[in-house]
Backbone of each chain as ProteinMPNN parsed JSONL, in Angstrom:
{"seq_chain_A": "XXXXXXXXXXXXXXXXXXXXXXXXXXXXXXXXXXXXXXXXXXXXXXXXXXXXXXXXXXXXXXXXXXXXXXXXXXXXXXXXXXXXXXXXXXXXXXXXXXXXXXXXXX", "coords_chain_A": {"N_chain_A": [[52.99, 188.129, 96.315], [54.894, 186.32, 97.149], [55.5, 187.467, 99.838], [53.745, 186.728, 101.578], [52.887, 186.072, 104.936], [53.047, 183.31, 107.386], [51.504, 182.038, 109.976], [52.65, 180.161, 112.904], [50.113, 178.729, 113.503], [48.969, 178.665, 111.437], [50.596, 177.182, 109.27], [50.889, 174.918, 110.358], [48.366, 174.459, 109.876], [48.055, 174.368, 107.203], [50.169, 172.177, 106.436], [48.49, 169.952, 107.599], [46.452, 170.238, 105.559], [47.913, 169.516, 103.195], [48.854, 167.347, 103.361], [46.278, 165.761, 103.616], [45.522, 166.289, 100.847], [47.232, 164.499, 99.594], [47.118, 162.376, 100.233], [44.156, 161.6, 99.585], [44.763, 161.858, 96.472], [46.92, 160.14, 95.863], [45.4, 157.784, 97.311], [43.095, 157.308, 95.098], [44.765, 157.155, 93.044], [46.127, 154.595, 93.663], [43.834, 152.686, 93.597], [43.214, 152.991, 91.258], [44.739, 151.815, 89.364], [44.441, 149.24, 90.892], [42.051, 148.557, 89.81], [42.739, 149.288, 87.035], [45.064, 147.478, 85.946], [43.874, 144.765, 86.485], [42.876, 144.701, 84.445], [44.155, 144.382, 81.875], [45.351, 143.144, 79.038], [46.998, 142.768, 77.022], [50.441, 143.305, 75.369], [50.629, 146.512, 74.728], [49.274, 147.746, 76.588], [50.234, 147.259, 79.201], [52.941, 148.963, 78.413], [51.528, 151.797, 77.822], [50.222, 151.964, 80.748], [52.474, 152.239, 82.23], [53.65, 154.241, 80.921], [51.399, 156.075, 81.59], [52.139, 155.764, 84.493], [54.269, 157.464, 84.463], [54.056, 159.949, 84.015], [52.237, 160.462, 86.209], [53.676, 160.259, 88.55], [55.757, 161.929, 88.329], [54.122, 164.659, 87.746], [52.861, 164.086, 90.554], [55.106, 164.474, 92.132], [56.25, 166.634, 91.935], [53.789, 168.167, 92.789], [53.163, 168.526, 95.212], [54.334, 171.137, 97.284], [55.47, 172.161, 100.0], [56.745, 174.794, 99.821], [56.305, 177.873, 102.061], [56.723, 180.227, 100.092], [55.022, 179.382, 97.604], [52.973, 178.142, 98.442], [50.39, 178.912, 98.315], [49.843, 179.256, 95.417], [50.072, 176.194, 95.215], [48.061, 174.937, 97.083], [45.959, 176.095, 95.338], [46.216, 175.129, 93.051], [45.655, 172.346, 94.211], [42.812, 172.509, 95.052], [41.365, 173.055, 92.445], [41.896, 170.472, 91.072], [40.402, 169.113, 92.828], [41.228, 167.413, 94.951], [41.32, 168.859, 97.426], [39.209, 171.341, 99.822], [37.136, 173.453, 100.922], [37.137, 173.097, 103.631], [39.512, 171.823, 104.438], [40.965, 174.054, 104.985], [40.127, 175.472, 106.908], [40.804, 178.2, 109.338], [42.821, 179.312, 108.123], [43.998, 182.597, 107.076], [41.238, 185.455, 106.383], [42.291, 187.015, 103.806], [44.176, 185.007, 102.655], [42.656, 182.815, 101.986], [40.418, 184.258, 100.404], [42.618, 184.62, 98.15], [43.718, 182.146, 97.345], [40.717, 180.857, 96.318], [40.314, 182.506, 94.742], [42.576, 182.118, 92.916], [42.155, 179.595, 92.174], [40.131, 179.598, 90.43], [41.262, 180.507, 88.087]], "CA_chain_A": [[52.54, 186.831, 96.835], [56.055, 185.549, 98.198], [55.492, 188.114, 100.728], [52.812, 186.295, 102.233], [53.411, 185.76, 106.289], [52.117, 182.372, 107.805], [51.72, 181.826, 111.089], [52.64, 178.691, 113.113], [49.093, 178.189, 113.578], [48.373, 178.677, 109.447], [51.666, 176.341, 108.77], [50.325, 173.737, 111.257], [46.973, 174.108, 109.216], [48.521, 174.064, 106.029], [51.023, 170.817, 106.445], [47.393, 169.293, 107.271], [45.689, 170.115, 104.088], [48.601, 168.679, 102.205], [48.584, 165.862, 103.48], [44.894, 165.306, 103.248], [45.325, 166.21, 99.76], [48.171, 163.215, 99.037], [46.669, 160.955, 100.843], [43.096, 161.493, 98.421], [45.19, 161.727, 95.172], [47.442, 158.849, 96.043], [44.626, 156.557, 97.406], [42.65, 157.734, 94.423], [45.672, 156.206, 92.126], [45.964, 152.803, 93.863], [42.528, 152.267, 93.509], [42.524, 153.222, 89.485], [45.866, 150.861, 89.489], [44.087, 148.212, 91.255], [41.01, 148.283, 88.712], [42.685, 148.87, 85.77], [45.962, 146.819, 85.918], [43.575, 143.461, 86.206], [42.021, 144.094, 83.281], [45.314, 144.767, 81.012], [45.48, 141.93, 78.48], [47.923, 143.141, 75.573], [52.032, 144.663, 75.97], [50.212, 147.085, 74.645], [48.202, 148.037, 78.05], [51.509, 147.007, 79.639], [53.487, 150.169, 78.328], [50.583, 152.909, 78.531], [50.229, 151.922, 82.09], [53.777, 152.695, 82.653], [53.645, 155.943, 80.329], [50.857, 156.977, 82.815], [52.839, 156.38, 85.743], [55.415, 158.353, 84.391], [53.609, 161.302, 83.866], [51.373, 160.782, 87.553], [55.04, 160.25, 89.424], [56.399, 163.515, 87.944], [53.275, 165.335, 88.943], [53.194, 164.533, 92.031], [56.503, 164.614, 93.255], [56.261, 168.438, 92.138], [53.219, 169.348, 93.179], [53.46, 169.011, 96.965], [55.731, 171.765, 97.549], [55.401, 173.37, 101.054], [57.057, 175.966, 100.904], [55.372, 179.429, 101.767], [56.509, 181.012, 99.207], [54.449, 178.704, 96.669], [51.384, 177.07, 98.819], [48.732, 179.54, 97.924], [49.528, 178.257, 94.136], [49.713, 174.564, 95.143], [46.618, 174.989, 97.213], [45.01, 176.503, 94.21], [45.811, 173.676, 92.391], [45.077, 171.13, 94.541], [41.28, 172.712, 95.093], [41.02, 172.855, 90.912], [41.999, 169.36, 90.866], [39.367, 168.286, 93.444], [41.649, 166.974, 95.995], [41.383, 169.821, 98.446], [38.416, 172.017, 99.718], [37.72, 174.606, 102.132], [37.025, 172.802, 105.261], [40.644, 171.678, 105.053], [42.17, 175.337, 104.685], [39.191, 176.144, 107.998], [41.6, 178.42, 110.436], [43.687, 180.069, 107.385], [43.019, 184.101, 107.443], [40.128, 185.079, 105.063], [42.895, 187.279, 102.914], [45.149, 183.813, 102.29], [41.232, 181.719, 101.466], [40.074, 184.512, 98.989], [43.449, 184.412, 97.039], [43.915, 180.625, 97.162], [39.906, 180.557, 95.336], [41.063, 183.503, 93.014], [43.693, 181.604, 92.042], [41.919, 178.111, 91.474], [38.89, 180.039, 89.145], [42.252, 181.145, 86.861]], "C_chain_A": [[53.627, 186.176, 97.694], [56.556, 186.209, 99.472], [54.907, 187.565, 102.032], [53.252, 185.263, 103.905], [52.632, 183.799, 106.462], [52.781, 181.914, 109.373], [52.086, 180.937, 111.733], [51.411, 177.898, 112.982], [49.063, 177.608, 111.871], [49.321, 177.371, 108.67], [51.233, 174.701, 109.45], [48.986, 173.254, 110.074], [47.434, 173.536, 107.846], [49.162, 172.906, 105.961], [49.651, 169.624, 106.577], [46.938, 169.128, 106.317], [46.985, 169.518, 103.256], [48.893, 167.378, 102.553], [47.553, 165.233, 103.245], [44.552, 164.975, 101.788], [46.372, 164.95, 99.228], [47.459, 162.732, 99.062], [45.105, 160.934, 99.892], [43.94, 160.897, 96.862], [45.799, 160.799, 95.538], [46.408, 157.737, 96.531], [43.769, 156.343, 95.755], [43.57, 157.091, 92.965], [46.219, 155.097, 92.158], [44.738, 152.616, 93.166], [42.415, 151.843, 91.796], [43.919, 152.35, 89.367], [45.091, 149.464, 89.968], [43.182, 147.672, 90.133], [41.899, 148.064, 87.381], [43.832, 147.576, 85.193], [45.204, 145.141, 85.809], [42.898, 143.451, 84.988], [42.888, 144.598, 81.709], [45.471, 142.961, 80.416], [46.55, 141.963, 77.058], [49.348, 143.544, 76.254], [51.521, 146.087, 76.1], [49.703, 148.76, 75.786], [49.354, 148.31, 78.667], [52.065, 148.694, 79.735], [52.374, 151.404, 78.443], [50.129, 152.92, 80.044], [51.578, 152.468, 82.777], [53.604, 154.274, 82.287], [52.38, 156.742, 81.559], [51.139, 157.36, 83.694], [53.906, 157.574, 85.934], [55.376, 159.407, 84.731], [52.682, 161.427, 85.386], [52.639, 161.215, 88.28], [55.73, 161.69, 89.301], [55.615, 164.648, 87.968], [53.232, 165.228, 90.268], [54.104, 164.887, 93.033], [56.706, 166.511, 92.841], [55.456, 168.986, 92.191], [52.968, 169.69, 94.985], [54.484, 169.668, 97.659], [55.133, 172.777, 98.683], [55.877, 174.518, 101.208], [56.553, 177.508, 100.714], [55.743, 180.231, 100.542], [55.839, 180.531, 97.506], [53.261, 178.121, 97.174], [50.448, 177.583, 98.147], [48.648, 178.795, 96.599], [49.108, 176.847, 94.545], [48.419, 174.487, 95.84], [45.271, 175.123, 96.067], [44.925, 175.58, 93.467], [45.4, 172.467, 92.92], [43.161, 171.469, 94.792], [41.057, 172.657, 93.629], [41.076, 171.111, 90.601], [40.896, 168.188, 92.012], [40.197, 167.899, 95.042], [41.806, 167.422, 97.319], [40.128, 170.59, 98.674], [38.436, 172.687, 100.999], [37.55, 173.999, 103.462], [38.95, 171.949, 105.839], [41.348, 172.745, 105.401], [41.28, 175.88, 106.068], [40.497, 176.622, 108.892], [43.134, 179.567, 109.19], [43.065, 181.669, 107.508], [42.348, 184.3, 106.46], [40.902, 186.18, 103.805], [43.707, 186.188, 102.039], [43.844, 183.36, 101.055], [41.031, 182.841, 100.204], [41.424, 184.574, 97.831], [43.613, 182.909, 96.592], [42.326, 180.25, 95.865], [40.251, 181.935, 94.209], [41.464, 182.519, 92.075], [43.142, 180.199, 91.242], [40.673, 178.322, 90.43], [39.857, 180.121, 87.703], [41.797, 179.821, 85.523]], "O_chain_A": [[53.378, 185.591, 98.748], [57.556, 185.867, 100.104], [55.312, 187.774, 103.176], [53.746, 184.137, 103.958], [51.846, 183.293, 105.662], [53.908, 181.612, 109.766], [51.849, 180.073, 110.889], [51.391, 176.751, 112.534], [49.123, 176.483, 111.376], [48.892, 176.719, 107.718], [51.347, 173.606, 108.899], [48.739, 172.143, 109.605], [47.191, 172.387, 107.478], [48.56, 172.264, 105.1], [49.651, 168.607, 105.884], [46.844, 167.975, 105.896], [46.505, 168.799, 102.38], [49.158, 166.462, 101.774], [47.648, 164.141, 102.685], [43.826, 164.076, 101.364], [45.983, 164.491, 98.154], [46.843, 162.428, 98.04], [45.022, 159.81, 99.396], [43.749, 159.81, 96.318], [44.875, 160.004, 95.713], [46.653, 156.631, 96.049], [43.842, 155.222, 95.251], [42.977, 156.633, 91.989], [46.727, 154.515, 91.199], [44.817, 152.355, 91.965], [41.852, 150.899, 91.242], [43.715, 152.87, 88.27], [45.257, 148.53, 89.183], [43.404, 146.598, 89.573], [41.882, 147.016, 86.736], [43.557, 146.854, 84.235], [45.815, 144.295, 85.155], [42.398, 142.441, 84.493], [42.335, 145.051, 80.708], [45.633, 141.937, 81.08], [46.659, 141.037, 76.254], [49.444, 143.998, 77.395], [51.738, 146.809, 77.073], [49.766, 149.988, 75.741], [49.67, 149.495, 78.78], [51.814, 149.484, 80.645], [52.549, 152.031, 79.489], [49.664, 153.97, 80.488], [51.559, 153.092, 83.838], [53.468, 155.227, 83.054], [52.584, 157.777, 82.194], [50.93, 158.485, 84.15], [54.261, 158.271, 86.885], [56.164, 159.991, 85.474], [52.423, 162.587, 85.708], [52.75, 162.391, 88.625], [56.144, 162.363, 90.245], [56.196, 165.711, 88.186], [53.519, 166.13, 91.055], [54.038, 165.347, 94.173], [57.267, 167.358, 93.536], [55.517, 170.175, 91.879], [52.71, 170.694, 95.65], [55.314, 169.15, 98.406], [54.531, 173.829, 98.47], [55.721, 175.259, 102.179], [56.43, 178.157, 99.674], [54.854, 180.923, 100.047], [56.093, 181.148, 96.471], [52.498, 177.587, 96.37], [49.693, 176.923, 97.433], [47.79, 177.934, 96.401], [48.0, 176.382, 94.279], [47.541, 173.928, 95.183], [44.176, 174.569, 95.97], [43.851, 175.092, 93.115], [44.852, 171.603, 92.235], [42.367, 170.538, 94.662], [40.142, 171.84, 93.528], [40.218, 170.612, 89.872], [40.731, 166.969, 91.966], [39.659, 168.156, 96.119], [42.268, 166.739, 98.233], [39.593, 170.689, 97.57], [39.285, 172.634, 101.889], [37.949, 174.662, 104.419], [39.407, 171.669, 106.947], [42.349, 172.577, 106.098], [41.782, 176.935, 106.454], [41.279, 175.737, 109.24], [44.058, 180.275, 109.591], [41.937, 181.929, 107.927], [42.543, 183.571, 105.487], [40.218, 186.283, 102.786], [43.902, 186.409, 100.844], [43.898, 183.461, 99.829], [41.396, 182.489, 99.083], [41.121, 184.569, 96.637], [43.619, 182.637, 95.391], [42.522, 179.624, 94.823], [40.351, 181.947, 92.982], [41.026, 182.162, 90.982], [43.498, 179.795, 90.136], [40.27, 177.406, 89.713], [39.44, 179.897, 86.567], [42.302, 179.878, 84.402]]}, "seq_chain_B": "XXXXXXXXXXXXXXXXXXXXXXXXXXXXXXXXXXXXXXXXXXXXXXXXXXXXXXXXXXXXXXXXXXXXXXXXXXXXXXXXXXXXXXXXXXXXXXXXXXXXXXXXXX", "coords_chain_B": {"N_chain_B": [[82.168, 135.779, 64.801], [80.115, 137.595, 63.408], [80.213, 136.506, 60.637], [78.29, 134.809, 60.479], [76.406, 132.577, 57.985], [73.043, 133.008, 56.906], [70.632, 131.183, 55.979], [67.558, 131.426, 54.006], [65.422, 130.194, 54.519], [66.524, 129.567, 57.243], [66.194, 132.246, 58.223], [63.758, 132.373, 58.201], [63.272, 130.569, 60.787], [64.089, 131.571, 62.744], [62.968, 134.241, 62.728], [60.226, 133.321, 63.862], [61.436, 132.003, 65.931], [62.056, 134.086, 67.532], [59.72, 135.612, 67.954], [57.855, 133.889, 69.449], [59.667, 133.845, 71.572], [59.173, 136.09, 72.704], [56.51, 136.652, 72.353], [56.225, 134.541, 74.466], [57.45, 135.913, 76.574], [56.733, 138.6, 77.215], [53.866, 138.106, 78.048], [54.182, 136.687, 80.38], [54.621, 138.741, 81.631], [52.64, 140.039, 81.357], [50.954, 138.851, 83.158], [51.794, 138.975, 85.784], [51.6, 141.388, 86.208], [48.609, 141.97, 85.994], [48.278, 140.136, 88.623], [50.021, 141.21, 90.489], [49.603, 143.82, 90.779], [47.175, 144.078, 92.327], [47.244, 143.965, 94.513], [48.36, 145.957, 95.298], [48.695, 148.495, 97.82], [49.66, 150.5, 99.433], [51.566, 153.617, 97.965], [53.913, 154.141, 97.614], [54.176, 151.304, 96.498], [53.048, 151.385, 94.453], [55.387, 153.265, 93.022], [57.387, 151.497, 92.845], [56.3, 149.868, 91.087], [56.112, 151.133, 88.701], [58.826, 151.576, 88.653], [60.116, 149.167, 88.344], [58.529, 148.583, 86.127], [59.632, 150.515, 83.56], [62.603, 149.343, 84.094], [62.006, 147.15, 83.186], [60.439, 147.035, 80.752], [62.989, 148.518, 79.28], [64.524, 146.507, 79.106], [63.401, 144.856, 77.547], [62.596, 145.855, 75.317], [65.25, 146.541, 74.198], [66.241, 144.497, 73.728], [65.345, 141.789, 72.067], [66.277, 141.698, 69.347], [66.573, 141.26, 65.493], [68.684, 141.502, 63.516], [70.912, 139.682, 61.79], [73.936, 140.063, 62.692], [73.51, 139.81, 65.561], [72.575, 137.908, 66.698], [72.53, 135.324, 67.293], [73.69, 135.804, 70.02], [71.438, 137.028, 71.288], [69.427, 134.739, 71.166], [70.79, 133.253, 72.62], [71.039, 134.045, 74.777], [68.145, 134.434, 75.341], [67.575, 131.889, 75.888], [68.875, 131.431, 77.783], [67.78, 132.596, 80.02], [64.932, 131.546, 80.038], [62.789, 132.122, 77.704], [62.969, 130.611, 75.002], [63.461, 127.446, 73.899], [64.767, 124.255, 72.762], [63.241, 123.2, 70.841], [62.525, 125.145, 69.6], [64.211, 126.132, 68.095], [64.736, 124.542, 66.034], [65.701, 122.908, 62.688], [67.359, 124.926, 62.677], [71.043, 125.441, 61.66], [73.355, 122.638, 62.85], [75.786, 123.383, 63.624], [75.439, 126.213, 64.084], [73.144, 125.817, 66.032], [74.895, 124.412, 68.213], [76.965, 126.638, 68.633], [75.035, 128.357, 70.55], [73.857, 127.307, 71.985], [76.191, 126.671, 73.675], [77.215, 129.572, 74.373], [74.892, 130.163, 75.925], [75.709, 128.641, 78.004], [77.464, 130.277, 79.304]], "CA_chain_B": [[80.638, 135.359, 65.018], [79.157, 138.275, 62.688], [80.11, 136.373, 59.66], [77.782, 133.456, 60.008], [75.431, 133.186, 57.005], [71.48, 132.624, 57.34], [69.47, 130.88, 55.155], [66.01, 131.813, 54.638], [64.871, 128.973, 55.58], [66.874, 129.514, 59.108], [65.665, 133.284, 58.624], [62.287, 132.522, 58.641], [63.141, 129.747, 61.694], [64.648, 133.087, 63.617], [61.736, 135.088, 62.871], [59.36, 132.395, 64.23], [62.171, 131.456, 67.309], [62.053, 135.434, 68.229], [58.13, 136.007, 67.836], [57.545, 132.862, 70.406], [60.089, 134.523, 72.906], [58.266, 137.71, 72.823], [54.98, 135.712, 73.236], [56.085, 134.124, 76.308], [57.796, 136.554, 77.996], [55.102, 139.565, 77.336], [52.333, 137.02, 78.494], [54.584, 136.298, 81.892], [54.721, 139.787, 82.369], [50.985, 140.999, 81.651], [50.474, 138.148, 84.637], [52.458, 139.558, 86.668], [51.118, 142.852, 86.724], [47.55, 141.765, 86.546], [48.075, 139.517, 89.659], [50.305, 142.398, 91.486], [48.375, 145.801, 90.759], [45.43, 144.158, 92.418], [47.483, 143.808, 95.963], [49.058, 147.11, 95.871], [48.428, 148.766, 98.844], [49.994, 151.495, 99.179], [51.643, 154.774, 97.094], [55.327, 153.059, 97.149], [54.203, 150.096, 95.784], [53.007, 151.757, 93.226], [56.175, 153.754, 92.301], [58.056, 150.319, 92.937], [55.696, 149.193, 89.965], [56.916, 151.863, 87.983], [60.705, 151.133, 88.65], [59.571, 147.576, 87.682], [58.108, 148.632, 84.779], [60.712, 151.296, 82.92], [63.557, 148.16, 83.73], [61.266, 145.478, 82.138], [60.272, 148.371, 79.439], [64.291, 149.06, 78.537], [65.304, 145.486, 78.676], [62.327, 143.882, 76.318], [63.105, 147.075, 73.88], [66.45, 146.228, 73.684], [66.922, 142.387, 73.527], [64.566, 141.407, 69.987], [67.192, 142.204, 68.109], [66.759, 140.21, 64.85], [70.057, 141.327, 62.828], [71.727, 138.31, 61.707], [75.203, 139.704, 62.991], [73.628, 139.363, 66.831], [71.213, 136.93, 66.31], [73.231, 133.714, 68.401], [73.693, 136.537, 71.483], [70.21, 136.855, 71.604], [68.63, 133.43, 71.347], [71.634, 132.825, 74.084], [70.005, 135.094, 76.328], [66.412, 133.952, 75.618], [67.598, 130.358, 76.197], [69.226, 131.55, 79.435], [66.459, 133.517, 80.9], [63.904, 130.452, 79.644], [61.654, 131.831, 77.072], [63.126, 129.974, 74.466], [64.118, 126.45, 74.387], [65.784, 123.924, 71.941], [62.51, 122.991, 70.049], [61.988, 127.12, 69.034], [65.256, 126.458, 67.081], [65.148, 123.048, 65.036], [65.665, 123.361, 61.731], [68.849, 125.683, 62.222], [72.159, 124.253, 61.17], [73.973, 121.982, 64.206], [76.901, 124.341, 63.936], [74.35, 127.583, 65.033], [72.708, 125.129, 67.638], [75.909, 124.297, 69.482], [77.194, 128.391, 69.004], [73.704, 129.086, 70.757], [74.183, 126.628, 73.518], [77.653, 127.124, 74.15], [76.922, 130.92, 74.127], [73.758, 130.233, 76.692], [75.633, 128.578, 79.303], [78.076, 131.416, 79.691]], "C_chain_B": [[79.533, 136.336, 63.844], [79.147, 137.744, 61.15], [79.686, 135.051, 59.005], [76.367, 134.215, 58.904], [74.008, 132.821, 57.561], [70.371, 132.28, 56.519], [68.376, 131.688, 55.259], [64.985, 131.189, 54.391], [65.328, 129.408, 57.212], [66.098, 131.349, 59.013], [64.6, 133.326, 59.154], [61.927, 131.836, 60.23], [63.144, 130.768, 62.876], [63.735, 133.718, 63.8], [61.001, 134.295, 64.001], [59.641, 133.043, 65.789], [61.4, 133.176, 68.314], [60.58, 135.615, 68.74], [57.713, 134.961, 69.354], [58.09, 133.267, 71.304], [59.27, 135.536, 73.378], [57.322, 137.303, 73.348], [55.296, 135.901, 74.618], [56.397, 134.914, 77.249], [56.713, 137.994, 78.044], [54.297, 138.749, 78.269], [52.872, 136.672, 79.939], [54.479, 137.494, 82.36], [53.358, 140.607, 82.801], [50.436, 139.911, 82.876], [50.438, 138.366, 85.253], [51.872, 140.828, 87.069], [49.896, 142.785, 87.125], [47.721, 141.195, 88.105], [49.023, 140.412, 90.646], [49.768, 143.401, 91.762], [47.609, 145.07, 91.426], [46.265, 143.94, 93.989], [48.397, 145.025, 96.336], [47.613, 148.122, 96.655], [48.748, 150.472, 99.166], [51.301, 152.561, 98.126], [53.102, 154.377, 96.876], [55.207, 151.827, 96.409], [54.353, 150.857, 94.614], [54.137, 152.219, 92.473], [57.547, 152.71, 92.214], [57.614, 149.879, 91.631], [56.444, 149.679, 88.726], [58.084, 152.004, 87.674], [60.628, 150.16, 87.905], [59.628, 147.511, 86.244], [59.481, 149.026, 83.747], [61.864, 149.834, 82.874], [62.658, 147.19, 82.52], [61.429, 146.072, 80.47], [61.552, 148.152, 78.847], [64.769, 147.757, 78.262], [64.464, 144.589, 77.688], [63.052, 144.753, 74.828], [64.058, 146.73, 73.752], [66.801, 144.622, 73.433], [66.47, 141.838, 71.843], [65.115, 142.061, 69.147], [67.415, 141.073, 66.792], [67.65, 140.373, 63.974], [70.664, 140.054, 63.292], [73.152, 138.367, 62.265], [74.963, 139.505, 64.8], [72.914, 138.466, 67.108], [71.369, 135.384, 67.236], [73.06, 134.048, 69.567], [71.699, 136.262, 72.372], [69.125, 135.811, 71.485], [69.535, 132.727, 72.112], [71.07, 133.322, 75.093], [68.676, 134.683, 76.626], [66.693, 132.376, 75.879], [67.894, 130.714, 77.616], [68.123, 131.946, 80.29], [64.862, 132.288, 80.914], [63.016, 131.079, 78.731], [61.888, 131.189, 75.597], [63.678, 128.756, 74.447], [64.397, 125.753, 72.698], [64.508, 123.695, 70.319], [61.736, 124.325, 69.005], [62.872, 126.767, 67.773], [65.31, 125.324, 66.264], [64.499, 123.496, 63.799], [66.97, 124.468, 61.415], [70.224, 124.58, 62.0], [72.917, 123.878, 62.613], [74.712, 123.478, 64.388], [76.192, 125.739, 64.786], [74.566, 127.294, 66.513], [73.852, 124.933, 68.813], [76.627, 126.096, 69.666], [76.119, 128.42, 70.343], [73.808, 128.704, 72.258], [74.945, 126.691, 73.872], [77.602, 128.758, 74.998], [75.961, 131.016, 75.731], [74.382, 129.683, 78.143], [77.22, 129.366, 79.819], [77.506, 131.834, 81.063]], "O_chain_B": [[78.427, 135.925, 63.493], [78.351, 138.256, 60.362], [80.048, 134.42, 58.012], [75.749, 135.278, 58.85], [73.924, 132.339, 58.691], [69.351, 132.955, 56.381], [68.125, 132.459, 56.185], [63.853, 131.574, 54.099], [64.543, 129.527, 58.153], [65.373, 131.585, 59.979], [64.266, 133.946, 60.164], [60.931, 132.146, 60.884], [62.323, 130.761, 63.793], [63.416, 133.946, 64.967], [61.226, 134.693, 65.144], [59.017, 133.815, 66.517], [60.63, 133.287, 69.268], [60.365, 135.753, 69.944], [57.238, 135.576, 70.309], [57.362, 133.285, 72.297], [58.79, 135.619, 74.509], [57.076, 137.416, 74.549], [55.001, 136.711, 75.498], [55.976, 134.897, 78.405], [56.0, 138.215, 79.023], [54.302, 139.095, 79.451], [52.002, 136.352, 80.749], [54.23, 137.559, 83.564], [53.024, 141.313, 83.752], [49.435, 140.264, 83.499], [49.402, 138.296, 85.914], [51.725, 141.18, 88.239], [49.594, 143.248, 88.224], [47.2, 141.956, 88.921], [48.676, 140.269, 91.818], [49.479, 143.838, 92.876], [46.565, 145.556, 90.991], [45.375, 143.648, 94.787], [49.035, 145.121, 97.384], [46.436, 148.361, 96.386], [47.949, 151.404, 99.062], [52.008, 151.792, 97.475], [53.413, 154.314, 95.687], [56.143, 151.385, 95.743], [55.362, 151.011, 93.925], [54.195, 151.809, 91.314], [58.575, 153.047, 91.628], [58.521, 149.462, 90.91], [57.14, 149.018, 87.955], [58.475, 152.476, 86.606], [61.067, 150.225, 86.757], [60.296, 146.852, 85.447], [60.214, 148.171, 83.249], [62.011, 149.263, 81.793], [62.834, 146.785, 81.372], [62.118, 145.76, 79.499], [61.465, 147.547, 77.779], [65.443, 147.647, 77.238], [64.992, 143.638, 77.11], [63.683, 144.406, 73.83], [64.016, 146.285, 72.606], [67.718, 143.983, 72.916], [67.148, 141.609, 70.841], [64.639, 142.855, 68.335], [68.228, 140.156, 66.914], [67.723, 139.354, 63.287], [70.873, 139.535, 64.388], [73.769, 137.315, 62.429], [75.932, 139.127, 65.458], [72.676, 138.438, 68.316], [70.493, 134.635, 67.668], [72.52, 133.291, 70.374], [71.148, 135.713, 73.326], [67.957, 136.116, 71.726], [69.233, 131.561, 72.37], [70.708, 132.84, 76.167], [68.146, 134.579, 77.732], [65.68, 131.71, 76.091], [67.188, 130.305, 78.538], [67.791, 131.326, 81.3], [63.957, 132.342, 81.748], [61.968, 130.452, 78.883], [60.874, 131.25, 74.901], [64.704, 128.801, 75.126], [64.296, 126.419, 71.667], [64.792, 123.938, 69.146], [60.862, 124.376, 68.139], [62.482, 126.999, 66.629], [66.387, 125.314, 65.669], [63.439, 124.097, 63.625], [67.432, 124.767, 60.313], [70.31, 123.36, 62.142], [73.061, 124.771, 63.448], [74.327, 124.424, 65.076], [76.483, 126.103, 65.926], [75.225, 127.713, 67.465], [73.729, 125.225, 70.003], [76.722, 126.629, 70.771], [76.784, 128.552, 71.371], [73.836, 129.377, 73.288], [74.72, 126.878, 75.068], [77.974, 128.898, 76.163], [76.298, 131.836, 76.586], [73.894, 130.024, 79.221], [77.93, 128.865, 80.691], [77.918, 132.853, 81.618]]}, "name": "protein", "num_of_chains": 2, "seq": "XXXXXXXXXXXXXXXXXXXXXXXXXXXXXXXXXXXXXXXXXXXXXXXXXXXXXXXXXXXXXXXXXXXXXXXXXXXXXXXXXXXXXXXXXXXXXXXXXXXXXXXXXXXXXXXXXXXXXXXXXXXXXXXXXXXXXXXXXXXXXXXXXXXXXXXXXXXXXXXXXXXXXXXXXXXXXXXXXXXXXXXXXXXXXXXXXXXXXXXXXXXXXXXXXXXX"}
């Protein structure tokens, strides 16, 4: 797998889909921040809101990892997790696309 | 300073004093968040929130310290910061009260 070539074109394509995919999962966690944070009425709420961030912040900051020798995984996970699908990966070669859904059936 | 004594009468006043800090300053903070989370915007705020938080988090956890040998420090601090004021503490002995205030405008 860390063999795997990518072209300028495919790297061009690819830096797209990860961004597409932040920018979902990060709007996607304002939003659930916006809702739930007004309706926090205890310390309680307080600290499990934090403990969530903890654990979102430390996902995400390691799962957007460009570099070729890891996308196909992070692709895979970002299509398992919803945030990605194939019309962003459109222009990748169709050996890259069937390993990337291999990988996100695992 | 660790070898003032503490009724319990003043114990129970301490308990009280502490419980009422906590109140107020929890209750300023779940404000705060309600009335911020709802204007975050974007994906920095958010991890701004989270900085926010963890400080607030480490310095609440550590301050309600009700051992009697730090017990002046910390109703110096909650006087300084404002969530306690002189009417939390009546009923302790003068001698405390002026420690407390002395102590507070450090």
């Amino acid at each position: 797998m860390n063999k795997i070539d990518w072209s300028s074109q495919e790297q061009a394509i690819a830096h797209q889909a990860i961004q597409n995919a932040y920018a979902r999962e990060t709007h996607a966690l304002i939003q659930l921040i916006n809702q739930q944070a007004s309706q926090i009425h205890d310390i309680g709420e307080v600290w499990r809101l934090h403990d969530y961030l903890s654990a979102r912040r430390h996902q995400i900051d390691g799962k957007y990892d460009e570099r070729p020798a890891t996308l196909l995984f992070v692709f895979a996970d970002l299509i398992k997790e919803g945030w990605l699908n194939l019309e962003d990966l459109q222009g990748l070669d169709p050996d890259k696309l069937a390993k990337i859904f291999s990988l996100a059936k695992m």
